[in-house]
C-alpha positions in Angstrom: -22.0 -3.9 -3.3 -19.0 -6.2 -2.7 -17.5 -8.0 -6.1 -19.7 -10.9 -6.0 -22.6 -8.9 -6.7 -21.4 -7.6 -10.6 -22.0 -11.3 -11.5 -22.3 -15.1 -10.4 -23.0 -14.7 -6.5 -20.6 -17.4 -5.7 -17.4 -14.9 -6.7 -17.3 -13.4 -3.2 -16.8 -16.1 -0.6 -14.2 -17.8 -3.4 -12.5 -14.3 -3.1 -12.0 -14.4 0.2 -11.0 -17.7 0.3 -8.1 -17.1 -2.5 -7.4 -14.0 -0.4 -6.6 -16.2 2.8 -4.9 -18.5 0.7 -2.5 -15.8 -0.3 -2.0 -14.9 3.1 -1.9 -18.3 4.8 0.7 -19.7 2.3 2.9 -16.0 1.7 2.6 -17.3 -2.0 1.2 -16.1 -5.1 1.9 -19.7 -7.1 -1.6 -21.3 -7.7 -0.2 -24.6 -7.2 0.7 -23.6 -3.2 -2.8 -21.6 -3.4 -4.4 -24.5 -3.6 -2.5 -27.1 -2.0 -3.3 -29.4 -4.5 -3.8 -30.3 -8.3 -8.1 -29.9 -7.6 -7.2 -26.7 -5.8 -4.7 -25.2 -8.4 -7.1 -25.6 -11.0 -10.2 -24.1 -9.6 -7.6 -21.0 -8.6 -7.0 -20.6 -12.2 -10.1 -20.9 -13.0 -11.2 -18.0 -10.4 -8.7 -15.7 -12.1 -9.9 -17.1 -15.8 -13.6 -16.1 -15.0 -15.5 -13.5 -17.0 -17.1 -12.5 -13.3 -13.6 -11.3 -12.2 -12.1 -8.3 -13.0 -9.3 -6.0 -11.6 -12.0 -3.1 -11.2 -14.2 -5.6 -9.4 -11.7 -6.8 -7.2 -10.5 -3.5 -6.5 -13.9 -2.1 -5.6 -14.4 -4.8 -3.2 -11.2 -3.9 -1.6 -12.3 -0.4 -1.2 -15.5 -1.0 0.1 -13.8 -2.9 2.8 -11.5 -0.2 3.5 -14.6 2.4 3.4 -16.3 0.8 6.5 -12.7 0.4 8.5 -12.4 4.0 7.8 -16.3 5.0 8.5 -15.7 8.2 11.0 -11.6 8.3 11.1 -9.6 10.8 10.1 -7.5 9.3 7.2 -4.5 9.7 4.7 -5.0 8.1 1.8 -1.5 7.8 0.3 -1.3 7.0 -3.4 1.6 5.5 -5.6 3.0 3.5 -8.5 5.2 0.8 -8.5 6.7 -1.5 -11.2 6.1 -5.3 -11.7 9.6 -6.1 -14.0 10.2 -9.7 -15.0 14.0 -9.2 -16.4 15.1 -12.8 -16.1 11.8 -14.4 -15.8 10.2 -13.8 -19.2 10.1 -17.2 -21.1 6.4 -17.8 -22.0 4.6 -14.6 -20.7 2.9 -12.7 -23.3 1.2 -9.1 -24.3 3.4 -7.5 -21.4 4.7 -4.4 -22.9 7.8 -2.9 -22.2 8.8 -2.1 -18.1 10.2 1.5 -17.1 13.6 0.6 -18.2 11.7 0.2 -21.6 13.5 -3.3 -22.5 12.1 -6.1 -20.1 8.4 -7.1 -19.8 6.3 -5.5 -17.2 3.4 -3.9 -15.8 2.6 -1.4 -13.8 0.3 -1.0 -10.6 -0.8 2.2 -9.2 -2.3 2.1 -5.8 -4.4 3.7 -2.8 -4.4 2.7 0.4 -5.8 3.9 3.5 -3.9 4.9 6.7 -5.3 6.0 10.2 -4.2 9.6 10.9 -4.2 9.3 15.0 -2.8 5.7 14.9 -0.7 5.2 12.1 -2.6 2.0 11.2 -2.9 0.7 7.7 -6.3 0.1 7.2 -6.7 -1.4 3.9 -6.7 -0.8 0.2 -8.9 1.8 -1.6 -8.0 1.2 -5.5 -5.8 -0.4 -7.5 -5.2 0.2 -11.6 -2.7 -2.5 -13.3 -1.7 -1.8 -16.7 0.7 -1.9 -19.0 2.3 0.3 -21.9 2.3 0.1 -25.5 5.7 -0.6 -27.5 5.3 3.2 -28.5 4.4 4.4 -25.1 7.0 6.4 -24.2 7.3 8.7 -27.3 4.0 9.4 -28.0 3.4 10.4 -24.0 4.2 14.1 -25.1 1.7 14.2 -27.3 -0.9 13.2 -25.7 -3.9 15.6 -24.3 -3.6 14.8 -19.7 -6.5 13.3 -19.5 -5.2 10.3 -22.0 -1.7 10.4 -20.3 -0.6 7.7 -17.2 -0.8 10.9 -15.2 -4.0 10.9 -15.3 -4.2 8.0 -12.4 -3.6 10.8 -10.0 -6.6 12.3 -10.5 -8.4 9.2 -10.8 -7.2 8.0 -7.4 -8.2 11.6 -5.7 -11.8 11.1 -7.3 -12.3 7.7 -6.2 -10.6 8.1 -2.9 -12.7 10.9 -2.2 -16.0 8.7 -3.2 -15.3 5.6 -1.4 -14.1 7.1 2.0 -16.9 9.5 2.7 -18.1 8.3 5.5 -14.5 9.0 7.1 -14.5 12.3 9.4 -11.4 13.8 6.7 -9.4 13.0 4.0 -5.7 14.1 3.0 -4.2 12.8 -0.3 -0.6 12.3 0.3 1.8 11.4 -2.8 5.1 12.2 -4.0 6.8 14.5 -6.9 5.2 12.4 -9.8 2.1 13.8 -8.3 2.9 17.7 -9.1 0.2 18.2 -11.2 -1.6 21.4 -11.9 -4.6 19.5 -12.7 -5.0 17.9 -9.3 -4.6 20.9 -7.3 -7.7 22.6 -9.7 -9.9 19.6 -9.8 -9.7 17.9 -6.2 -12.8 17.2 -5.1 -14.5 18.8 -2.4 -13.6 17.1 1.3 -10.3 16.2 0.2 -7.1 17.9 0.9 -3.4 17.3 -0.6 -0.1 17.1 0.8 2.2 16.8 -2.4 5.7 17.0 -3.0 6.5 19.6 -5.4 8.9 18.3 -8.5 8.1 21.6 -10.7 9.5 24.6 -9.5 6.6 26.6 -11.1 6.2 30.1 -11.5 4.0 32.3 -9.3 1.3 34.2 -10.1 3.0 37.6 -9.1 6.7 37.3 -9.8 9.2 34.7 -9.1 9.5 31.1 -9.2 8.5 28.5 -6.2 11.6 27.4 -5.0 13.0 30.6 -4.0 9.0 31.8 -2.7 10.2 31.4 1.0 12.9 33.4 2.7 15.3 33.3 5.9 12.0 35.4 7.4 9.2 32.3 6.7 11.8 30.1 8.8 9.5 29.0 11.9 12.3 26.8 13.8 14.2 23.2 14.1 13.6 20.4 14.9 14.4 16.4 14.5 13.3 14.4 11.7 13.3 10.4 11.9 13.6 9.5 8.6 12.8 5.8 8.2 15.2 3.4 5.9 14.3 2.9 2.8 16.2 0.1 0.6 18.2 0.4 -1.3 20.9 1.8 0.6 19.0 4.7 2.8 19.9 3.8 6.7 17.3 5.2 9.5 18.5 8.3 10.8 17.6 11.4 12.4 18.2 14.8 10.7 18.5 18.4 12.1 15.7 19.8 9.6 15.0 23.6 9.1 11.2 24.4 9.3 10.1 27.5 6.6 6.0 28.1 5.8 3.8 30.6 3.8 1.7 30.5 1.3 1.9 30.7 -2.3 0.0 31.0 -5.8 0.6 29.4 -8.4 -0.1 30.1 -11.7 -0.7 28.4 -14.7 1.7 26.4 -16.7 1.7 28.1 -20.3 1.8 26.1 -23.2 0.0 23.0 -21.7 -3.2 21.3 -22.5 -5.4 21.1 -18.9 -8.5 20.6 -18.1 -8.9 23.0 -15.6 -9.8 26.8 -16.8 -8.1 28.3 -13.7 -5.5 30.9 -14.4 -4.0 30.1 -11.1 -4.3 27.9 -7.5 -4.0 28.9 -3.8 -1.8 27.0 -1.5 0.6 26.5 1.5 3.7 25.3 1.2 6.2 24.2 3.4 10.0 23.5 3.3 12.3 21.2 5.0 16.0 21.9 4.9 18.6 19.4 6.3 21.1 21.5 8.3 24.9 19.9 7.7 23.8 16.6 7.0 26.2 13.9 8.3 28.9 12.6 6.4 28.6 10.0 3.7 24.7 11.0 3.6 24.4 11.5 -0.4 20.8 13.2 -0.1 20.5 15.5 2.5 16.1 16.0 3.2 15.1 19.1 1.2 11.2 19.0 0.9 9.0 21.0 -0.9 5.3 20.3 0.1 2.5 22.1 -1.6 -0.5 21.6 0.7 -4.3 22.9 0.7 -4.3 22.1 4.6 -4.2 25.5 7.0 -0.9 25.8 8.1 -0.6 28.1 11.7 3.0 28.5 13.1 5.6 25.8 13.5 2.9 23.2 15.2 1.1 23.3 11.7 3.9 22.8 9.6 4.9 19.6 11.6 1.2 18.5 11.3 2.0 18.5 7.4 5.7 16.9 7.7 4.2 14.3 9.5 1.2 13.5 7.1 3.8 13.7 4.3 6.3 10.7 6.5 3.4 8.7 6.0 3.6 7.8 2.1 6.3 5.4 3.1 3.5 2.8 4.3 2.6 2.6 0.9 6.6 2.3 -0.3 6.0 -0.9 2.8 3.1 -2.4 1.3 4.1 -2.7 -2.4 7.2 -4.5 -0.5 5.1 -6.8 1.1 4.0 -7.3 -2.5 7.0 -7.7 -4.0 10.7 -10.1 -3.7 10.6 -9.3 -0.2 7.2 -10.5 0.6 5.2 -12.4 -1.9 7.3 -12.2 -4.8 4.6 -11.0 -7.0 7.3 -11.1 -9.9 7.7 -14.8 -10.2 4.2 -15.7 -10.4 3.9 -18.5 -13.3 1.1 -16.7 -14.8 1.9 -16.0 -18.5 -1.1 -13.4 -19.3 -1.9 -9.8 -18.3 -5.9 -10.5 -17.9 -5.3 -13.4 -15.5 -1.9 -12.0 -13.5 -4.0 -8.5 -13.4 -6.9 -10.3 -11.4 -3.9 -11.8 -8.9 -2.3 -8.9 -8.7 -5.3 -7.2 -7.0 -5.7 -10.1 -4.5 -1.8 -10.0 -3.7 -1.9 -6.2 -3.1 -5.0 -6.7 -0.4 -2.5 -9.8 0.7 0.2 -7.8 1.4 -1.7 -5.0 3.4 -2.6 -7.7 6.0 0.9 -8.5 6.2 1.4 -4.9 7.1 -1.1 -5.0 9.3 0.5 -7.6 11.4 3.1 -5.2 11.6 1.3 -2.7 12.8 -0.1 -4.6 15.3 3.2 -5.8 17.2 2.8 -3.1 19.4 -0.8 -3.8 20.1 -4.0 -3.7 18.5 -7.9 -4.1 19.6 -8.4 -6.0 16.3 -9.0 -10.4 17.0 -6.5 -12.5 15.6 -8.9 -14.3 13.7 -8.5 -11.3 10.8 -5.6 -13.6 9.9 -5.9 -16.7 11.1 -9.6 -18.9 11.3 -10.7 -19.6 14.8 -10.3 -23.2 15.0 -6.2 -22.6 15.1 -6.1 -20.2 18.0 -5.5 -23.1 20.3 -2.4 -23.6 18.4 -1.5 -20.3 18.4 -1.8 -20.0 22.3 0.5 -23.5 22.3 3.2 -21.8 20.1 3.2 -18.8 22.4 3.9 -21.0 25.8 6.5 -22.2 23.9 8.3 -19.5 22.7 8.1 -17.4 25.5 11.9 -16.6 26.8 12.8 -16.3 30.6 12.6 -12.8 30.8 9.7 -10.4 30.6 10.8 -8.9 27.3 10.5 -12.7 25.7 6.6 -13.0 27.3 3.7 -12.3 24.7 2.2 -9.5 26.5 -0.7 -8.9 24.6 -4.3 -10.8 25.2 -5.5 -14.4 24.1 -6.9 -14.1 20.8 -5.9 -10.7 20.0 -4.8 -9.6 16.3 -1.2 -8.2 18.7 -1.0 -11.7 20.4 -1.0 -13.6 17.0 1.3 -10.8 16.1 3.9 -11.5 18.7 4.2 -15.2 17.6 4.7 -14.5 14.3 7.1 -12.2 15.3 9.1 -15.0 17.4 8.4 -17.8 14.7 10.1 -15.1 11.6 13.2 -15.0 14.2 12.8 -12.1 16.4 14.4 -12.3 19.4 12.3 -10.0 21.6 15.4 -7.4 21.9 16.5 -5.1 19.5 14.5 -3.2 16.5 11.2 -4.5 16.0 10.5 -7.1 13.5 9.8 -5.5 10.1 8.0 -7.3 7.1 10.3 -9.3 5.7 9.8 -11.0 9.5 6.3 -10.9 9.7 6.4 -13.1 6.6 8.5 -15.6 7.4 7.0 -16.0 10.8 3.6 -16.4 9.2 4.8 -19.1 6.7 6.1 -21.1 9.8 2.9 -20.0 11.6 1.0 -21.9 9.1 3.0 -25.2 8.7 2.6 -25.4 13.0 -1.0 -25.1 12.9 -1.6 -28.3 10.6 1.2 -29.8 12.6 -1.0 -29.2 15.6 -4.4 -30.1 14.1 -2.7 -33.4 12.9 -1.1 -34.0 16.1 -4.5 -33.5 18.0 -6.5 -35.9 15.1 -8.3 -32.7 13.8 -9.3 -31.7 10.4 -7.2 -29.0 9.1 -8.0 -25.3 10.2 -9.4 -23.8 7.1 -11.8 -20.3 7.0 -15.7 -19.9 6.1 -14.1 -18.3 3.0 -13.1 -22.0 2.1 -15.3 -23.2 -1.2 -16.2 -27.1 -0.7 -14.0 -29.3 -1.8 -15.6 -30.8 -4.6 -17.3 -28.0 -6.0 -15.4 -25.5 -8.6 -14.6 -22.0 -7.8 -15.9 -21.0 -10.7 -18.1 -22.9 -14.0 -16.8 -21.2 -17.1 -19.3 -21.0 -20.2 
């Protein structure tokens, strides 16, 4: 039930080849898409055609992700993020207003998929791009939940909980924007949530949420990596305070829902920072509302750790983004079009994750990334850029989705010493990557590596009626 099959039958393998595109070239303008003028235009024309739509696209995506995730325990981590084009936009039109409410923008709310066990990302689930009226923002009080943006939350629960079935469990991980009564009543069955309260709600006995736990609900200390985050958050390690019990929470009065239930039973668990370093603006104090069991100390770390997760999500839509594939400077002028790219970029960008996640090994072949006929290249690049010492060697095996990994770690400017290379890296490795394969197939006399994916050169992407 991939894309291809809601219309001409052709759409599929031309998605996959504007997919590898994306990747190959770390660019979302059509004219580098294509590499030239025949190519641009039969892009545009992909993007242009009435068989292409972002719930298509996304539904391929998630059906993808659905058979990576087929009997794995997953955390499907959901979030929005802002596409803003202050400075950039002459000539685009029917944008409405961004979240500062002045420049032109959209808005993209996502789900992706992440291995519990390994910490892999596995691949996007569902994406929604829209963008607001002029009136948006003051009519959003008045509108019933099911009309309002909130109501992606829910959507993203429903159709997470559809499309990964055939996983072994499901937790829904997402952040304070999330606290909504209305997704705790109406999750679907199979899917838990690890939310982090913004409401400090009132119980259904007495008292209010934030003051639910006391000095007795503390279970212990421990330390908590908390990853950097730009701009201006610095990896660290906090001393964190560990408190668990559960709670009921009852229903917000004066609201419209769409639940009937007078009230919901959860866990939730805190974490404190105890005397937070110097200069450190935010100390960690988390509030996560959970329907997971939580037993002792060892089950409350189970649900910190789920929660740490979300920021592979926060990596992603930086993949996406300035830092990656500069999503924002895309020369597309309309929503309809830039909607359909936006899709592909996002699935883009989770591959350039996945190179990430795969410098430290992974079982996955290299040719996920690259076509076949350039491995022989890639194995050259490695001799070559192995160092002297054993931390400069590619330890992983020919051919392997870590090997590649490794070289476009090296290529991006890593040094084989210090941190290891983040996505900013990955990306500029890959970019090199692909201008030394066609050096390397025009050194050796060969055609130019291209994938299956690739439509034939003559023939259009896609006819238009």
């Amino acid at each position: 039930m991939g894309v291809g099959l809601h219309g001409d039958k052709r759409v599929l393998p031309r998605l996959r080849w504007m997919e590898d595109r994306v990747v190959e070239t770390g660019s979302v303008v059509l004219r580098k898409i294509g590499r030239d003028r025949a190519g641009e235009l039969e892009a545009r024309r992909f993007l242009e055609s009435p068989f292409v739509t972002p719930d298509g696209l996304a539904r391929d995506a998630g059906e993808r992700t659905a058979s990576a995730s087929a009997g794995r325990r997953i955390i499907a981590i959901q979030d929005t993020t802002e596409i803003n084009f202050a400075g950039r936009s002459a000539k685009r039109r029917g944008f409405g207003p961004a979240g500062n409410g002045r420049d032109p923008g959209f808005f993209l709310h996502a789900v992706i998929a992440v291995d519990r066990d390994h910490d892999a990302v596995l691949g996007v689930v569902d994406v929604t791009a829209w963008t607001r009226g002029p009136k948006a923002a003051k009519s959003r009080r008045r509108r019933q939940a099911k009309s309002k943006e909130s109501a992606r939350w829910h959507a993203g629960d429903t159709i997470a909980a559809a499309r990964l079935a055939g996983a072994a469990s499901v937790v829904m991980v997402a952040d304070r924007e999330s606290d909504i009564f209305d997704l705790f009543a109406e999750r679907p069955a199979r899917l838990d949530l690890v939310v982090r309260a913004a409401q400090n709600r009132a119980l259904k006995e007495a008292g209010l949420l934030f003051s639910a736990l006391g000095p007795e609900q503390a279970l212990g200390r421990h330390d908590l990596a908390i990853v950097a985050a730009p701009p201006g958050r610095a990896a660290r390690v906090a001393r964190v305070e560990v408190r668990a019990g559960p709670v009921t929470i009852a229903r917000p009065k004066g609201r419209k829902l769409a639940t009937t239930k007078k009230s919901i039973d959860l866990n939730l668990v805190e974490v404190i920072e105890i005397d937070p370093p110097a200069g450190v603006k935010k100390p960690i104090a988390w509030r996560l509302l959970t329907t997971l069991p939580v037993e002792g100390l060892a089950g409350a770390r189970e649900v910190i750790e789920i929660y740490r997760r979300r920021w592979r999500i926060e990596q992603v839509f930086r993949a996406l983004k300035k830092d990656g594939l500069d999503l924002e400077a895309s020369q597309i002028t309309t929503p309809a079009r830039l909607f359909n790219l936006s899709v592909i970029a996002l699935v883009a960008a989770t591959r350039t994750i996945q190179l990430v996640d795969a410098r430290d090994g992974s079982p996955r072949p290299a040719t996920d990334i690259v076509p076949e006929a350039a491995l022989p290249a890639v194995e050259a690049l490695s001799r070559d850029l192995e160092g002297a010492t054993e931390r400069q060697k590619n330890p992983h095996p020919l051919a392997s989705l870590a090997f590649l990994a490794w070289v476009v770690a090296r290529l991006g400017g890593w040094n084989g010493y210090g941190k290891p290379p983040g996505p900013k890296t990955m990306r500029d490795g890959l970019d090199k990557l692909m201008v030394a394969i066609h050096a390397y197939a025009l050194a050796k006399n060969e055609p130019k590596p291209t994938h299956a994916h690739a439509p034939a050169q003559r023939e259009p992407l896609v006819r238009i009626p």
